[in-house]
C-alpha positions as CSV (number, residue, x, y, z in Angstrom):
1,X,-7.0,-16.6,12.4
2,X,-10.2,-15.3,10.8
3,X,-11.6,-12.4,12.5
4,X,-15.4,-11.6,12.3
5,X,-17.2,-8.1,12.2
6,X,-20.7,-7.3,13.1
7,X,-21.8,-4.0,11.4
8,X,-25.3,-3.2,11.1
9,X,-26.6,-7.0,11.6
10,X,-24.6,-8.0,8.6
11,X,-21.4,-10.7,9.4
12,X,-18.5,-10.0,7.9
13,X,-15.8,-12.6,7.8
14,X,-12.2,-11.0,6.7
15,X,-9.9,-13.8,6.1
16,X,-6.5,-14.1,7.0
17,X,-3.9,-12.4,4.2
18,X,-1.6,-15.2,2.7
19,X,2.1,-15.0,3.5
20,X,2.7,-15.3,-0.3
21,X,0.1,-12.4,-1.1
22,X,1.7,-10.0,1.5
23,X,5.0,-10.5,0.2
24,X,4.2,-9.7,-3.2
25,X,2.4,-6.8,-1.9
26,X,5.3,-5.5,-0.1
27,X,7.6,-5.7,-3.6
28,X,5.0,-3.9,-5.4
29,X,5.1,-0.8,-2.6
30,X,9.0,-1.1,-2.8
31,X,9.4,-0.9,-6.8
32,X,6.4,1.7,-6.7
33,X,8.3,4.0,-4.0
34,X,11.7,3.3,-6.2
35,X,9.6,4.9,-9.2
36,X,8.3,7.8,-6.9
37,X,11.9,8.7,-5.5
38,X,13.2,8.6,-9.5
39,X,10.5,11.0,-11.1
40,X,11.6,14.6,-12.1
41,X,10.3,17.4,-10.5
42,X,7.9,18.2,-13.5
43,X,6.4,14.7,-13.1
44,X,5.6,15.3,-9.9
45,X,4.0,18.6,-10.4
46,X,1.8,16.6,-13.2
47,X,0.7,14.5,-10.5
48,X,0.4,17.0,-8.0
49,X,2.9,16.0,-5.5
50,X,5.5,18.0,-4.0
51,X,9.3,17.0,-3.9
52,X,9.6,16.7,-0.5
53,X,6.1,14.7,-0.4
54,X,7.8,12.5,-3.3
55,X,11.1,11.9,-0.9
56,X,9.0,11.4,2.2
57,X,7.3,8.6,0.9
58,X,10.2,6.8,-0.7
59,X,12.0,6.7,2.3
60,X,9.4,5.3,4.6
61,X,9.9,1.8,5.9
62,X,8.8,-0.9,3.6
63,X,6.8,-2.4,6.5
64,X,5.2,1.3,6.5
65,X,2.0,0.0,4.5
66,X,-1.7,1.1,5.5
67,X,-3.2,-2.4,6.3
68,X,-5.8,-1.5,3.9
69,X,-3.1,-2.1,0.9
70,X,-3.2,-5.7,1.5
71,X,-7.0,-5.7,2.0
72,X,-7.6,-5.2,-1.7
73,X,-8.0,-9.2,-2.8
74,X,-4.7,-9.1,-4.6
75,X,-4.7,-6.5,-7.4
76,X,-1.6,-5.1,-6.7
């Protein structure tokens, strides 16, 4: 299904997100959340995230994903 958006007389057409892209999407948050959940405290300071922040986010749901992650014409 393509869905079509009027915004200021301009059409945009956003097209449907492959099955194959989505899925590699999805690994990419998995192994990136893996990485979050193994940094030490001191990495996350460096990056200015809090432990509990860090731990949060690993253990959200792999389907968890702003749709705007998979908007991003595949540069994951």
């Amino acid at each position: 299904m393509i869905r079509e958006y009027a915004f200021s007389g301009i059409r945009l057409v956003r097209r449907p997100v492959s099955i194959l892209r989505r899925i590699v999407a999805l690994r990419a948050l998995r192994r990136q959340r893996l990485s979050l959940a193994q940094l030490d405290a001191h990495l996350l300071d460096d990056i200015g995230v809090e432990w509990s922040e860090a731990k949060a986010e690993a253990a959200r749901r792999l389907w968890d994903a702003p749709q705007h992650w998979f908007d991003r014409g595949g540069r994951y």
